[in-house]
TORKOL-4160 file (C-alpha; in steps of 0.2 Angstrom, whole numbers, padded with zeros to 4 digits, m for minus):
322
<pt num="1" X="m1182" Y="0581" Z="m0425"/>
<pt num="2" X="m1182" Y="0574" Z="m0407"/>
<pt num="3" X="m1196" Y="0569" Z="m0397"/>
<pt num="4" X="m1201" Y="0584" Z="m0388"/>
<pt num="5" X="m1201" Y="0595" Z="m0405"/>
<pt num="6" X="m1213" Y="0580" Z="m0414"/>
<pt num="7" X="m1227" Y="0582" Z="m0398"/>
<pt num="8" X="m1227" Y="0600" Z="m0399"/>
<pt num="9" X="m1229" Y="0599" Z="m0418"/>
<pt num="10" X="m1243" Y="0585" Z="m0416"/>
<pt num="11" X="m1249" Y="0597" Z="m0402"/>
<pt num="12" X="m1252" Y="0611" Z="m0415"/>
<pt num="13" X="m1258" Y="0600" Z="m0427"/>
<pt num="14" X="m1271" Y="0590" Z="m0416"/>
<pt num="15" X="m1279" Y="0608" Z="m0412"/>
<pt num="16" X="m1283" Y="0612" Z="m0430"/>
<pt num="17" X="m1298" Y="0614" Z="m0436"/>
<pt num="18" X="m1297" Y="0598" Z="m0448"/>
<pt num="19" X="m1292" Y="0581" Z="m0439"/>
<pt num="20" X="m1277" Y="0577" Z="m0446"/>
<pt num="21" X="m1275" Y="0557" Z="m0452"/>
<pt num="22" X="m1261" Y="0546" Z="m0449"/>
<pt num="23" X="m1254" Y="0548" Z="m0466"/>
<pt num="24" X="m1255" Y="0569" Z="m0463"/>
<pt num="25" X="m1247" Y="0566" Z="m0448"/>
<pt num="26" X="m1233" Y="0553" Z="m0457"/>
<pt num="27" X="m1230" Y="0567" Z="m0471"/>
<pt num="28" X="m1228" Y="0582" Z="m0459"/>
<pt num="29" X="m1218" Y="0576" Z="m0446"/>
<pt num="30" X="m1210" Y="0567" Z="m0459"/>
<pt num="31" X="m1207" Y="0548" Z="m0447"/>
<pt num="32" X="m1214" Y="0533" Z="m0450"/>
<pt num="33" X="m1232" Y="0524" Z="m0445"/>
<pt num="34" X="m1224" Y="0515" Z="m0429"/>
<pt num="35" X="m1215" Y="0533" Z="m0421"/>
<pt num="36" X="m1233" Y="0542" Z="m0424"/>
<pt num="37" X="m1242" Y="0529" Z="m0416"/>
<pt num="38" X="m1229" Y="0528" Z="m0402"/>
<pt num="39" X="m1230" Y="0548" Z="m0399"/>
<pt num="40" X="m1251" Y="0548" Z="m0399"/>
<pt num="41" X="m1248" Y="0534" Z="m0386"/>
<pt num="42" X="m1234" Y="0543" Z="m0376"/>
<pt num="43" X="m1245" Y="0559" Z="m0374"/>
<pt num="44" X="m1259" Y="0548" Z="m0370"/>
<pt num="45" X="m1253" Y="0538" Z="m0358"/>
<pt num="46" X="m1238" Y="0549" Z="m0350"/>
<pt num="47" X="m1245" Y="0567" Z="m0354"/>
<pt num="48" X="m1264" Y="0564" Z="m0350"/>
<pt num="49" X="m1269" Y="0571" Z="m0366"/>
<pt num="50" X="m1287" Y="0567" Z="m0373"/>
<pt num="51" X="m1283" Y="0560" Z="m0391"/>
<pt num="52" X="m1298" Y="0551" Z="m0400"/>
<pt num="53" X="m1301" Y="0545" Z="m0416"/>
<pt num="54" X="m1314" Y="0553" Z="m0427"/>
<pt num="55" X="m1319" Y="0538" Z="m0437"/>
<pt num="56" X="m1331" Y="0549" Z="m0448"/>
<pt num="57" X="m1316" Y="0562" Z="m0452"/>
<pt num="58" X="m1302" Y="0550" Z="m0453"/>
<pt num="59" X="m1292" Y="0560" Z="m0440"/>
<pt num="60" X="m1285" Y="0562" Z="m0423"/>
<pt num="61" X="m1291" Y="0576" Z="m0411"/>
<pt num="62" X="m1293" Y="0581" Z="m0393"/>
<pt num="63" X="m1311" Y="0576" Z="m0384"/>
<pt num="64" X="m1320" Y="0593" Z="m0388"/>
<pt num="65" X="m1330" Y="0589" Z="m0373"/>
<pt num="66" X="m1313" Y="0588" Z="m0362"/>
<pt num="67" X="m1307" Y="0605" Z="m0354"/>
<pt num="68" X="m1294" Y="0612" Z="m0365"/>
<pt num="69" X="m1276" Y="0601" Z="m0365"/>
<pt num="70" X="m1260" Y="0610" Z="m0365"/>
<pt num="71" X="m1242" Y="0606" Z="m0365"/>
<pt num="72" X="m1234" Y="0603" Z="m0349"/>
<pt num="73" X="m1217" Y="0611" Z="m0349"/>
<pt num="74" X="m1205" Y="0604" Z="m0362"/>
<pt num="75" X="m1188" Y="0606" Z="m0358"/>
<pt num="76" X="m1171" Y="0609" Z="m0367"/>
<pt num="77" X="m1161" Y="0597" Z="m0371"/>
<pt num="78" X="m1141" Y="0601" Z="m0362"/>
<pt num="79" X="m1134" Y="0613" Z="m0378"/>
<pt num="80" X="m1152" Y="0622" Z="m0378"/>
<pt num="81" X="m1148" Y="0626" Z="m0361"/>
<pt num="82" X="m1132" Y="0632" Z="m0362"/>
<pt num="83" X="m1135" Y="0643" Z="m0377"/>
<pt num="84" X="m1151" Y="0653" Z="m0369"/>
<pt num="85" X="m1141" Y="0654" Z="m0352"/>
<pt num="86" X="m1123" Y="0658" Z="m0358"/>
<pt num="87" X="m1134" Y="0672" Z="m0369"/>
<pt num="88" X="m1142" Y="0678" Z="m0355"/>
<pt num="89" X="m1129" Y="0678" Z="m0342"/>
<pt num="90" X="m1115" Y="0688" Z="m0357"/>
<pt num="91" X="m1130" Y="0702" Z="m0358"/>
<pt num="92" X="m1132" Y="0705" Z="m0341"/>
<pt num="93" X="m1113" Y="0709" Z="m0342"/>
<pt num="94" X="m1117" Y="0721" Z="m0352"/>
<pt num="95" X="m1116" Y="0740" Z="m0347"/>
<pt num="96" X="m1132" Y="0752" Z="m0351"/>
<pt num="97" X="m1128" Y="0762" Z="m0368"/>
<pt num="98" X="m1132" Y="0763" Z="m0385"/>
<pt num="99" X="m1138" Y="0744" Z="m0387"/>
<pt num="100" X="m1151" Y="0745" Z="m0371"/>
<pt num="101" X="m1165" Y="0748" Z="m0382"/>
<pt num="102" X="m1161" Y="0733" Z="m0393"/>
<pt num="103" X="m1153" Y="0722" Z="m0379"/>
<pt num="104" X="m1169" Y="0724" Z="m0367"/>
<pt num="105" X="m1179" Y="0716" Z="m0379"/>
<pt num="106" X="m1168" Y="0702" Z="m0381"/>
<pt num="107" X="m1166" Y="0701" Z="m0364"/>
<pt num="108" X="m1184" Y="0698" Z="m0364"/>
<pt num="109" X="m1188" Y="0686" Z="m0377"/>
<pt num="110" X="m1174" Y="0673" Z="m0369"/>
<pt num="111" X="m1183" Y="0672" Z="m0352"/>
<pt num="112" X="m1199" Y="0672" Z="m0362"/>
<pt num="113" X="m1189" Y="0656" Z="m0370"/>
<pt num="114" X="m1184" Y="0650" Z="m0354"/>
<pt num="115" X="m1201" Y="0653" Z="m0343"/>
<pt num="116" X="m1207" Y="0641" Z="m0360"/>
<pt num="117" X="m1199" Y="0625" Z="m0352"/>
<pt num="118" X="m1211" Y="0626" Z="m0338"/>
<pt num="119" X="m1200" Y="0635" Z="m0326"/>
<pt num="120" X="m1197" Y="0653" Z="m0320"/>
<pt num="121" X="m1182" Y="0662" Z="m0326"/>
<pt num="122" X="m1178" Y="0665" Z="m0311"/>
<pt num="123" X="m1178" Y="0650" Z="m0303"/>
<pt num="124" X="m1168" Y="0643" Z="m0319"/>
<pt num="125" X="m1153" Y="0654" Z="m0314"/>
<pt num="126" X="m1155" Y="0651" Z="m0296"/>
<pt num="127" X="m1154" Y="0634" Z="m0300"/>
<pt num="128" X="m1142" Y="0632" Z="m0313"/>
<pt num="129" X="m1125" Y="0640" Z="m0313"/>
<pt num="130" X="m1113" Y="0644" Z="m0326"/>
<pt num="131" X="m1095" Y="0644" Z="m0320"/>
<pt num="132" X="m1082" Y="0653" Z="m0329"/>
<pt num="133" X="m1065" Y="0644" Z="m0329"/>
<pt num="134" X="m1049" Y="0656" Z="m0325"/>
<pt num="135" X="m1056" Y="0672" Z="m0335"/>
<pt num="136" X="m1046" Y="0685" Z="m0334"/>
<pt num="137" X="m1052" Y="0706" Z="m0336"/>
<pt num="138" X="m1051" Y="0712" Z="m0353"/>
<pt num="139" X="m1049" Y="0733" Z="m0357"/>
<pt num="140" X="m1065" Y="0739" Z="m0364"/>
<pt num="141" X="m1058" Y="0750" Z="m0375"/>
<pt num="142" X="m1046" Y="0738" Z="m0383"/>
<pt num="143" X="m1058" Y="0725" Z="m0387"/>
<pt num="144" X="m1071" Y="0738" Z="m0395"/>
<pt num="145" X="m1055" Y="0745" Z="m0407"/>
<pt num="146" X="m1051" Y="0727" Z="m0410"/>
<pt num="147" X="m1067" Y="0719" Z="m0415"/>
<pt num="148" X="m1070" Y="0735" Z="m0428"/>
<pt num="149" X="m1054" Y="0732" Z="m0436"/>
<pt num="150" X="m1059" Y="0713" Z="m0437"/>
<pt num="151" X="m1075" Y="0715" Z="m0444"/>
<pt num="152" X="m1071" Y="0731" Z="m0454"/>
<pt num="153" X="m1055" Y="0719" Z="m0461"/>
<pt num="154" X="m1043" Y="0735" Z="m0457"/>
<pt num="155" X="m1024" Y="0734" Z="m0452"/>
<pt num="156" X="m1018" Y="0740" Z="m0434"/>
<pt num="157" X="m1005" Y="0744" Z="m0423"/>
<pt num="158" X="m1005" Y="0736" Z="m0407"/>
<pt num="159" X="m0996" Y="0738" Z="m0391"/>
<pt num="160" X="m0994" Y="0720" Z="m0384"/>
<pt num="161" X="m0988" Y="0714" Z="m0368"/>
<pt num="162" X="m0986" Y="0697" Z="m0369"/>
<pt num="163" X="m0984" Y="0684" Z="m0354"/>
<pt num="164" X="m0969" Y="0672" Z="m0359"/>
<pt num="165" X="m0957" Y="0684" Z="m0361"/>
<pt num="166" X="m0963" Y="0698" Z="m0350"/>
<pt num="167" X="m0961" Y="0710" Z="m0361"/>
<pt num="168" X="m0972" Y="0724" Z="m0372"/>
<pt num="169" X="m0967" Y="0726" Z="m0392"/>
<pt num="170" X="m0977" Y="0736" Z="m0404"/>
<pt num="171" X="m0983" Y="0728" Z="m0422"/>
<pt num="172" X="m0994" Y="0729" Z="m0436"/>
<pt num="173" X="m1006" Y="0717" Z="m0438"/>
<pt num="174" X="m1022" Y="0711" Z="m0449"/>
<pt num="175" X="m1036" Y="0705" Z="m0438"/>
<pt num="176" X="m1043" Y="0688" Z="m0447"/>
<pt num="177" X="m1054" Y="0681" Z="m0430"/>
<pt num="178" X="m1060" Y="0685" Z="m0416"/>
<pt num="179" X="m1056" Y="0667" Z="m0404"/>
<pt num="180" X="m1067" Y="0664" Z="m0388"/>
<pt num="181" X="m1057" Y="0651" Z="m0377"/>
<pt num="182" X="m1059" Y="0645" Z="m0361"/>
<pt num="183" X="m1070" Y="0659" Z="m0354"/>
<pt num="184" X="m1056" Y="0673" Z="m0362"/>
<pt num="185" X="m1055" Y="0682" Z="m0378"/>
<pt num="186" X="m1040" Y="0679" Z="m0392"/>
<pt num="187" X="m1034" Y="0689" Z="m0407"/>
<pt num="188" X="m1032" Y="0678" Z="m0422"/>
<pt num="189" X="m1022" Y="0691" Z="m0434"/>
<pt num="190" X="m1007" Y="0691" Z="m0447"/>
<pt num="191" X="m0992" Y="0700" Z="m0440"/>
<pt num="192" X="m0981" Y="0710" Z="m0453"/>
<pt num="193" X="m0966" Y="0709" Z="m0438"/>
<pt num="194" X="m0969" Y="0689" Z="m0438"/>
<pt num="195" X="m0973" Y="0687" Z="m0456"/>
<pt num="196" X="m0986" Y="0674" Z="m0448"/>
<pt num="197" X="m1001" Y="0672" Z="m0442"/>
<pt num="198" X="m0999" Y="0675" Z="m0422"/>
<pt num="199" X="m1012" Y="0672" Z="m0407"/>
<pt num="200" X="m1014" Y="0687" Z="m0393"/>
<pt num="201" X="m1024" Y="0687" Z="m0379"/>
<pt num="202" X="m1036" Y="0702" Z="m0379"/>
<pt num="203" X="m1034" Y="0708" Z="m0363"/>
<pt num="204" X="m1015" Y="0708" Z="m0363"/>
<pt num="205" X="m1015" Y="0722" Z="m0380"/>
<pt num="206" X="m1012" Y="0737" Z="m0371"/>
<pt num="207" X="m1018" Y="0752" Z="m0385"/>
<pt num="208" X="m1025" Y="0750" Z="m0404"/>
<pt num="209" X="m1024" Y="0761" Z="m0418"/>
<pt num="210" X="m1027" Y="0761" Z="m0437"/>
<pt num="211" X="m1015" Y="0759" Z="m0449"/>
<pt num="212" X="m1017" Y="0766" Z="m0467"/>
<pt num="213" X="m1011" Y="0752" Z="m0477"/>
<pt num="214" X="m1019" Y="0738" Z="m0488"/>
<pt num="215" X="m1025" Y="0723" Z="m0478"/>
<pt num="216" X="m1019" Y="0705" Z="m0479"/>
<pt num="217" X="m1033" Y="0693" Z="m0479"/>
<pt num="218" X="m1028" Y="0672" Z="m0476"/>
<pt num="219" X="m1038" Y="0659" Z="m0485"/>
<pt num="220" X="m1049" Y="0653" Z="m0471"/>
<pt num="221" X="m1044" Y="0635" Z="m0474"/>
<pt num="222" X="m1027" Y="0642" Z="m0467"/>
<pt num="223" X="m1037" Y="0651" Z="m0451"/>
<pt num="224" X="m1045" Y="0632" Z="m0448"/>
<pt num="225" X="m1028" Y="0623" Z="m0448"/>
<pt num="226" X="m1021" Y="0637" Z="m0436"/>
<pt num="227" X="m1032" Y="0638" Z="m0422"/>
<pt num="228" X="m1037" Y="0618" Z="m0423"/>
<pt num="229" X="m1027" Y="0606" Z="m0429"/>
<pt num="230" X="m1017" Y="0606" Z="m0412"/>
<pt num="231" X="m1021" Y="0604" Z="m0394"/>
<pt num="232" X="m1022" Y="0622" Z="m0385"/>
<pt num="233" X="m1023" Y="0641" Z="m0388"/>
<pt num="234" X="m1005" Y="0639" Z="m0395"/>
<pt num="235" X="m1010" Y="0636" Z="m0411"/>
<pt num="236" X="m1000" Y="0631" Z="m0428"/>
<pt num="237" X="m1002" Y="0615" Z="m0438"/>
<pt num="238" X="m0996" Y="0599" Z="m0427"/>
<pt num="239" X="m0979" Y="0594" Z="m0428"/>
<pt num="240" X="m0981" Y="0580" Z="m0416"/>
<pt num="241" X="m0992" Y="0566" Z="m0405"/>
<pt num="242" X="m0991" Y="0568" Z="m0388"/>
<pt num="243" X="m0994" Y="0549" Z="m0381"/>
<pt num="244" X="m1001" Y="0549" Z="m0363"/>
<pt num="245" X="m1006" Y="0534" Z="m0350"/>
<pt num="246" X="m1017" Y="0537" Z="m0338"/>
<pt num="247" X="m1020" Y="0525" Z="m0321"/>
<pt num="248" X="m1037" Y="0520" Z="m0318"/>
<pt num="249" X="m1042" Y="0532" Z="m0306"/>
<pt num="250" X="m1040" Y="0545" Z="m0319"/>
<pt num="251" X="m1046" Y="0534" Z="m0335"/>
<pt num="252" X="m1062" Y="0537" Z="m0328"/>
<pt num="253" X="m1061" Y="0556" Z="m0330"/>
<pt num="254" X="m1052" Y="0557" Z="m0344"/>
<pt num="255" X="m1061" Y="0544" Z="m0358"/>
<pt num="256" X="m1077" Y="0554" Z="m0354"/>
<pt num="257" X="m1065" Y="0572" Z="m0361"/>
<pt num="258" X="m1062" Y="0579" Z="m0379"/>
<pt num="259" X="m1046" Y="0586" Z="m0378"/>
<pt num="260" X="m1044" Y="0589" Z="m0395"/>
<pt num="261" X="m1055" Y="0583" Z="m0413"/>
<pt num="262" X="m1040" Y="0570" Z="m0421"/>
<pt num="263" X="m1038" Y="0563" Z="m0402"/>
<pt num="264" X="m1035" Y="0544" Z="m0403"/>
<pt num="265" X="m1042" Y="0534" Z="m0385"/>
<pt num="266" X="m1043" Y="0517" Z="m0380"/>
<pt num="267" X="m1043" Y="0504" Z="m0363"/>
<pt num="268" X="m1026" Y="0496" Z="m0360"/>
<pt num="269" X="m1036" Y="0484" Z="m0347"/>
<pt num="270" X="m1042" Y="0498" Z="m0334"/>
<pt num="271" X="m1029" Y="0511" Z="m0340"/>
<pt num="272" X="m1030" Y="0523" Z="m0354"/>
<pt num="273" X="m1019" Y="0528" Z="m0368"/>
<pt num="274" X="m1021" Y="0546" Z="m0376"/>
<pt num="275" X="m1015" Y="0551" Z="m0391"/>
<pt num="276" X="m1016" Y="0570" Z="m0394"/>
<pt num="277" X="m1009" Y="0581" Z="m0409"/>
<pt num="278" X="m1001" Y="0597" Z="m0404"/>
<pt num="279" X="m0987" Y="0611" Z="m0410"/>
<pt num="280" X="m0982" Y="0621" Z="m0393"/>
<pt num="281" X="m0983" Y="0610" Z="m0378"/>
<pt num="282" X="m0981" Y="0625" Z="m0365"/>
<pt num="283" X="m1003" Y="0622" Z="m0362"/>
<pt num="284" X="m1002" Y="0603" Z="m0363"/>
<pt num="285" X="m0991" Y="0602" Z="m0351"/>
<pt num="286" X="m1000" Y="0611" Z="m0340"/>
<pt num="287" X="m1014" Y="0600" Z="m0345"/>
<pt num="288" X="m1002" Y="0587" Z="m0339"/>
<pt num="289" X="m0997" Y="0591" Z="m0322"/>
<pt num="290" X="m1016" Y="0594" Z="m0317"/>
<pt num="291" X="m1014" Y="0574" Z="m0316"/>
<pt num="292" X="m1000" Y="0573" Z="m0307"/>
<pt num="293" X="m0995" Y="0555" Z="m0305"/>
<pt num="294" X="m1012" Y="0549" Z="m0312"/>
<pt num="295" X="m1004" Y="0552" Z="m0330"/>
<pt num="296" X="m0986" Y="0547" Z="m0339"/>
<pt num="297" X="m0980" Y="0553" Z="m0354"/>
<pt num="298" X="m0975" Y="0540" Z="m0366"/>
<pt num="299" X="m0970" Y="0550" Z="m0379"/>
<pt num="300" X="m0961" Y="0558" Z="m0389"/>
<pt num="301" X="m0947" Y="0560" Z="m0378"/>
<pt num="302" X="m0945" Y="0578" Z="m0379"/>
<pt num="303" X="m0961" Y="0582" Z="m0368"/>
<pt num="304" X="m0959" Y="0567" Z="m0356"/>
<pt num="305" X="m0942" Y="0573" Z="m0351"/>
<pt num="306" X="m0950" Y="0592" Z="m0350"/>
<pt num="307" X="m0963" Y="0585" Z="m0341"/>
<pt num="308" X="m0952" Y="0575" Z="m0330"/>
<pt num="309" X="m0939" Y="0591" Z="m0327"/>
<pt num="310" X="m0956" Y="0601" Z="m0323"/>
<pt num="311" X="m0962" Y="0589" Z="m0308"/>
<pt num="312" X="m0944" Y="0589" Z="m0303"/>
<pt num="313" X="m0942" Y="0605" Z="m0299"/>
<pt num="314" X="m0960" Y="0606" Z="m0291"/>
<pt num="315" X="m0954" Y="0594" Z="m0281"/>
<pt num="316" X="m0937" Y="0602" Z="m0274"/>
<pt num="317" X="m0948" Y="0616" Z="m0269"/>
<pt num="318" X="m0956" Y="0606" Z="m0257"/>
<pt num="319" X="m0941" Y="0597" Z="m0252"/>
<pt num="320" X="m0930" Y="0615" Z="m0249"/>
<pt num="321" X="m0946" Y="0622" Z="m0237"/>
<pt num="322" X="m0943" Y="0608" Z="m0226"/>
């Protein structure tokens, strides 16, 4: 446990009725001599808090003459944070229903979680954003439909309009996972068109319904190595390494970004080499180009020359306006 967590355990155990000694303290916060001594010490000294030493009990307490100490207010660490504010800002999405009775006191308990921290809820969200990145509107109704036959493990037939080729097809499919990416929702099902698993974007599905047949389940081994052994929403096993240098200026963005699990990084003096596995390149190309000349592609020579024919023609517009 961290720091924050081993005061307010020696918090609740200094108030005990018993004082508890060094050793009780060792055992159940489960450190070492030196890190007790250096937390009684840190909430002496930083915290104000009165901590003696009973000689005749062997323990540590508070003064009991000393007005009653509490906890200033401990705060989250930055995945605490986001987990009770993403939660909090997804239910107020939510429309009354059947779930208000059960999602108010939810609701509830989380800014009880927050106000814990020292802080007014209120103040927390006025003070801290969460900014979705190019979410897009799903349909209500298809997600409800979808995420039932995901979790109920039942086939259906789906009306999908997909983007790349601007066209809708309808298919039979066996939901397998349910993908939150980039601030948008994903189907992860197995296609009886395809004979494949396939990814489709939720809000692009157009009308759901079930199919009386026996479902397919994949081996999640198989779900794992689809959605993240490549860079991207265009999942699929990696069939190459995409190799990038970036100039300085953008080294010092970019060695501070995951891009993917298996990515390779290292300094070439103040440049930066990225190595990052992929299977479509259509969204690591995009990737790309949000550098613009603060990136080259090394290799392979496939997706230098695609990149290269990309910033081509982004450049002839330019040039035909003027």
């Amino acid at each position: 446990m961290n720091r924050a967590e081993r005061i307010f355990h020696l918090h609740r155990l200094l108030q005990g009725r018993r004082p508890p000694s060094l050793a009780d303290l060792m055992e159940r916060l489960e450190v070492s001599r030196a890190t007790v001594k250096r937390d009684l010490e840190y909430m002496r000294d930083f915290m104000q808090a009165p901590i003696e030493y009973d000689a005749q009990a062997n323990g540590y307490r508070y003064t009991q003459d000393a007005p009653a100490f509490e906890l200033p207010g401990l705060w989250f660490n930055e995945s605490e944070l986001l987990a009770l504010l993403t939660m909090e800002q997804l239910l107020e999405d939510v429309q009354p229903g059947l779930l208000a009775p059960t999602l108010g006191p939810l609701k509830g308990r989380i800014r009880e979680l927050l106000a814990s921290g020292g802080h007014q809820p209120d103040t927390v969200r006025r003070r801290i954003h969460i900014q979705p990145l190019a979410q897009r509107g799903s349909r209500g109704e298809s997600f409800q439909a979808v995420a039932a036959a995901t979790l109920d493990e039942h086939p259906v037939e789906i009306e999908y309009h997909g983007r790349a080729r601007d066209a809708a097809s309808c298919r039979v499919v066996h939901p397998q996972r349910l993908l939150y990416y980039r601030d948008n929702w994903y189907l992860i099902a197995w296609c009886e068109q395809a004979r494949d698993l396939r990814t489709f974007a939720l809000e692009r599905i157009r009308s759901v319904q079930p199919v009386e047949s026996a479902y397919r389940t994949i081996d999640e081994a198989i779900l794992d190595a689809h959605t993240g052994d490549a860079f991207g929403i265009f999942t699929g096993p990696a069939q190459e390494w995409a190799v990038l240098r970036f100039t300085p200026e953008h080294a010092r963005w970019v060695a501070d970004e995951i891009w993917h699990p298996e990515q390779i990084g290292e300094y070439e003096g103040d440049a930066y080499r990225l190595r990052i596995p992929y299977a479509d390149p259509t969204e690591l190309v995009q990737e790309i180009l949000r550098h613009g000349p603060g990136v080259e592609v090394l290799a392979p020579a496939d997706l230098r020359q695609r990149v290269a024919d990309d910033l081509a023609r982004a450049s002839q517009q330019y040039t035909q306006s003027n």
